[in-house]
C-alpha positions as CSV (number, residue, x, y, z in Angstrom):
1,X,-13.7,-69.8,45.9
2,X,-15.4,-73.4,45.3
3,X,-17.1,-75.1,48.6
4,X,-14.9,-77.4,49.9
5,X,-16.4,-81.0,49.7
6,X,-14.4,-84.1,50.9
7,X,-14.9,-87.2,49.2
8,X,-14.6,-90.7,51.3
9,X,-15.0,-93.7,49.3
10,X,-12.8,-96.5,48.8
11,X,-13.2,-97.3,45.3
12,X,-10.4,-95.7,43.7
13,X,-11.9,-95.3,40.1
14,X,-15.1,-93.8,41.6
15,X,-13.1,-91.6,43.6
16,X,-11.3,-90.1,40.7
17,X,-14.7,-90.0,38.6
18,X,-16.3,-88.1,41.2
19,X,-13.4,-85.8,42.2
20,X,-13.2,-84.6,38.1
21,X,-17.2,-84.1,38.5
22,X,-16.9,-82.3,41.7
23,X,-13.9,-80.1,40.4
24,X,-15.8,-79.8,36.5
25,X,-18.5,-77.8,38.6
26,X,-16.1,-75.5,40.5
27,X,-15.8,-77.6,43.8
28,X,-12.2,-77.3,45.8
29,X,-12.2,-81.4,46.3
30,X,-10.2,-83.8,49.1
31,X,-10.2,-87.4,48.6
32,X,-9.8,-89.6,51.5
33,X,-9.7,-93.6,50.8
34,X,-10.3,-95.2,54.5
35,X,-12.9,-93.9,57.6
36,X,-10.0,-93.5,60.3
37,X,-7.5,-91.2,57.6
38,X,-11.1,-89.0,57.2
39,X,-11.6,-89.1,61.2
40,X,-8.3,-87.8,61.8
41,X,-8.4,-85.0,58.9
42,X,-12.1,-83.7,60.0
43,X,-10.5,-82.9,63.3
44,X,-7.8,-80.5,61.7
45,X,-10.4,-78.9,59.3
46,X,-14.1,-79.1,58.2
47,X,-15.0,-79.3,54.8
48,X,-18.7,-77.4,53.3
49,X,-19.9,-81.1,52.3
50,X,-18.9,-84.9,52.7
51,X,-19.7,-87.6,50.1
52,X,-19.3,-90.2,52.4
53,X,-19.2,-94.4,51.6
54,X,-21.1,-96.5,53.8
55,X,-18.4,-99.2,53.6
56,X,-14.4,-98.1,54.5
57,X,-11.5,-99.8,55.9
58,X,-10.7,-98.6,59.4
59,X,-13.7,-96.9,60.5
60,X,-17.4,-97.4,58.7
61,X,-19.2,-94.7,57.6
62,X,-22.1,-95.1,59.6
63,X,-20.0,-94.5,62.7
64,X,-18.2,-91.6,61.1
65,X,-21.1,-90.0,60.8
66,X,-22.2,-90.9,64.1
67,X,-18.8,-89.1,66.0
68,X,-19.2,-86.2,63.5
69,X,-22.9,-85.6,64.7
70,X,-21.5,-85.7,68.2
71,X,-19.2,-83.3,67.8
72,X,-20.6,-79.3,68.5
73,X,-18.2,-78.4,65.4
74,X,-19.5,-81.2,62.8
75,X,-23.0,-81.2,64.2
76,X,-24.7,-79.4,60.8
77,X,-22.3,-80.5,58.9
78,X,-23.7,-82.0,55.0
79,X,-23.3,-85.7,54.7
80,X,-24.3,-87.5,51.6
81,X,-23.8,-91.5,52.0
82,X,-23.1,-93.5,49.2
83,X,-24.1,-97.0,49.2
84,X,-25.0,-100.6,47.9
85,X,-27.5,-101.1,50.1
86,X,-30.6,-100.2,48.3
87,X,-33.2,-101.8,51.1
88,X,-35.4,-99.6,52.7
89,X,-34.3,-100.4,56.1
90,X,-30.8,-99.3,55.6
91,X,-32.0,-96.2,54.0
92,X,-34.0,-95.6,56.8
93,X,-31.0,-96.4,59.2
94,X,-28.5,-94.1,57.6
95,X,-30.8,-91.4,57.9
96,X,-31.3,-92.1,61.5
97,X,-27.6,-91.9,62.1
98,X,-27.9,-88.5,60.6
99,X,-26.8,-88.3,56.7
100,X,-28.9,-85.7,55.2
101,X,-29.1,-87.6,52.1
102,X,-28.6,-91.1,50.6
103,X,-28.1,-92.3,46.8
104,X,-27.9,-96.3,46.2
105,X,-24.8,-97.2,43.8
106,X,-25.1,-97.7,41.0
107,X,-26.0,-94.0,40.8
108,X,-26.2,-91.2,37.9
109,X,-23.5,-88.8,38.5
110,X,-25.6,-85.5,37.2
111,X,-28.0,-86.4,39.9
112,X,-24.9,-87.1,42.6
113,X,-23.9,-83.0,41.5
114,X,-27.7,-82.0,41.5
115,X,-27.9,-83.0,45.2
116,X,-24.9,-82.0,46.3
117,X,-25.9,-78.4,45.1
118,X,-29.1,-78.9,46.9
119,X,-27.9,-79.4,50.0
120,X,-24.9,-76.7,49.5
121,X,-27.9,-74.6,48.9
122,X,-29.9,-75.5,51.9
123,X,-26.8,-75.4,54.5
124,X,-24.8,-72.6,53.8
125,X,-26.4,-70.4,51.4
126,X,-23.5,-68.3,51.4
127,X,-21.2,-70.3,49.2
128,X,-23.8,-69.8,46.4
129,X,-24.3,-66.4,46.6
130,X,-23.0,-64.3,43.7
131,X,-22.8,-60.6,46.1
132,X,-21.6,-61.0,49.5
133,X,-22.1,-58.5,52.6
134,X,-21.0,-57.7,56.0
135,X,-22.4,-54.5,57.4
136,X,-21.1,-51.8,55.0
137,X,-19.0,-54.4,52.7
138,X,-19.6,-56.1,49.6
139,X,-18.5,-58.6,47.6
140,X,-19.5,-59.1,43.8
141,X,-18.1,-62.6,42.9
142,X,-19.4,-62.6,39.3
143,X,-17.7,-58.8,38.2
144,X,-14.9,-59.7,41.0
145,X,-15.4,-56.6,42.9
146,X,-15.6,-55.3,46.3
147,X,-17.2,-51.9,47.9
148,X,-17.6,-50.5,51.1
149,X,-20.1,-48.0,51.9
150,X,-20.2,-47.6,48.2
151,X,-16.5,-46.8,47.5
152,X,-14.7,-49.3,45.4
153,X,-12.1,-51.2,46.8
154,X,-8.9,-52.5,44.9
155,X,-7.6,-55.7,46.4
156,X,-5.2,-58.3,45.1
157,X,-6.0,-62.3,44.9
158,X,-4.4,-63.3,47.9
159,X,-6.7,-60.8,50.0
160,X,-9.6,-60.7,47.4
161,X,-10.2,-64.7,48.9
162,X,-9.2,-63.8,52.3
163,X,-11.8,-61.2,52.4
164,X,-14.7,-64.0,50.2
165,X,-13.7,-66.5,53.0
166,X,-14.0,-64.4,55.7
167,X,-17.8,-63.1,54.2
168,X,-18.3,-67.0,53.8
169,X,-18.1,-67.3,57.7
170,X,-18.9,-64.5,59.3
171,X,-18.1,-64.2,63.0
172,X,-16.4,-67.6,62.9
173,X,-12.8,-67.5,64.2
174,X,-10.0,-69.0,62.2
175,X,-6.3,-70.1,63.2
176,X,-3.5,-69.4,61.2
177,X,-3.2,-72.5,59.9
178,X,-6.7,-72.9,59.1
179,X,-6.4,-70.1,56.8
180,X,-3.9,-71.3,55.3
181,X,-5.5,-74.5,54.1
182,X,-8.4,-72.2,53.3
183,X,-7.3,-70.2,51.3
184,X,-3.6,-70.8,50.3
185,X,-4.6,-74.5,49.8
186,X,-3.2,-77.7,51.7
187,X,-0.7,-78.1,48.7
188,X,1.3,-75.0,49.6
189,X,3.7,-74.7,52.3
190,X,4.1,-71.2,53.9
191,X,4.8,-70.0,57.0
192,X,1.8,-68.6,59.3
193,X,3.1,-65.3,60.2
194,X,2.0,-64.8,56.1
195,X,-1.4,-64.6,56.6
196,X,-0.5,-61.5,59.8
197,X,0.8,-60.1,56.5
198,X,-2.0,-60.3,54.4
199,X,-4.1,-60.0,57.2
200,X,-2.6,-56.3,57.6
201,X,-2.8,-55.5,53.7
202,X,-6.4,-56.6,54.2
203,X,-7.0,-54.2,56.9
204,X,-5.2,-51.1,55.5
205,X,-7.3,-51.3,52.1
206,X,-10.5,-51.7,53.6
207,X,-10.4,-49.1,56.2
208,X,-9.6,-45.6,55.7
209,X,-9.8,-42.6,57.9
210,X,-11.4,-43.7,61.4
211,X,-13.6,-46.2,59.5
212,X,-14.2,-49.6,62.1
213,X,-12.0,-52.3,61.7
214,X,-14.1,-55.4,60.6
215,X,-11.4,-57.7,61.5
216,X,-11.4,-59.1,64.9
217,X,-7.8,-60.6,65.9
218,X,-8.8,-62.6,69.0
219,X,-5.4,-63.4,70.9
220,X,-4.0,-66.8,70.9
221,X,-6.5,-68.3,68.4
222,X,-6.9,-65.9,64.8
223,X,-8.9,-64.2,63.1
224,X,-12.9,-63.6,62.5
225,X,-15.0,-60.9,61.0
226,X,-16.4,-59.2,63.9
227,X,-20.3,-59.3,64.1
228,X,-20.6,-56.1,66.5
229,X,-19.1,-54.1,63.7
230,X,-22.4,-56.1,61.7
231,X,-24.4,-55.3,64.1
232,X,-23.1,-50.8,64.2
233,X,-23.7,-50.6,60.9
234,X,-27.4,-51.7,61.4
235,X,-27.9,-49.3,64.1
């Protein structure tokens, strides 16, 4: 499963070059073409990465990235601003407003990709990773296999990416829905009480016997990996 990165820029033939970059290297990518449409999305779910324009229709850039450093949720989130503004000053100023990086336009596309890795890198090292864990549990993206406590474990797609997402975030709680865009894809309509499906076909494979249940379901809100059973196998 690509990092998710969502691309706001309002140039609609650099939007499409930089989505077929973004997806060439294996990244799951959004487009949004104004600052309000991208304000209104961030608060339904929160990408691994933003490109982000300086310059949009409805809501700048700079002040997008202001409310999204305000918020607990979007605090650490990656922002790379895109811009024509090549003086130092406004360099200096998006920086201040908190974008973690800044590239002038025109600007080289392999360098655009190098950076975004970069940062992907630095932020959530996770989505990089070729084995996975979580206490007794791994994940081997590369031969597409998982094991726990050393016994191999035969999952199909559907709860093969549950599972990677769920190792990409551990702890983290996610609703229904949020799985659902996670992992089904925004594209796809299907009801919820799917993923309480999968969610059980998940469970049953993965534990056998009296082995702990990795998968906290936390009333009212979804579903997270549960870092006490993290924290017993390390005791």
């Amino acid at each position: 499963m690509g990092a998710r990165i969502m691309v706001v820029e309002d140039e609609e033939a650099l939007t499409e070059l930089l989505r077929y970059n973004l997806e060439g290297d294996g990244y799951d990518v959004e487009t949004v073409m104004r600052g309000d449409d991208a304000d209104t999305r961030l608060k339904e779910h929160i990408p691994d990465l933003i490109v982000l324009d300086w310059m949009l229709p409805g809501l700048s850039g700079i002040e997008l990235c202001r409310r999204l450093r305000a918020r607990s949720d979007t605090k650490q989130l990656p922002i790379i601003m895109l811009t024509a503004r090549g003086e130092e000053s406004e360099r200096v100023r998006g920086l201040a407003t908190g974008a973690d990086d800044y590239i002038v336009k025109p600007f080289s596309v392999p360098e655009l990709l190098a950076r975004v890795k970069g940062l992907l890198r630095r932020a959530s090292p996770e989505r990089l990773a070729t084995v996975l864990a979580f206490g007794d549990i791994e994940l081997d993206r590369e031969k597409r296999r998982v094991a726990r406590s050393g016994r191999p474990i035969d999952l199909g797609p559907t709860e093969y990416r549950l599972l990677e997402f769920f190792l990409e975030h551990p702890g983290r709680v996610f609703s229904r829905e949020q799985l659902l865009d996670s992992v089904w894809g925004r594209d796809i309509y299907i009801d919820e009480r799917t993923v309480d499906v999968h969610i059980g076909r998940l469970r049953k494979l993965l534990n056998l016997g009296r082995e702990q249940d990795p998968i906290r379901t936390v009333r009212g809100a979804g579903y997270a990996l549960d870092d006490r059973f993290a924290k017993a196998e390390q005791t």
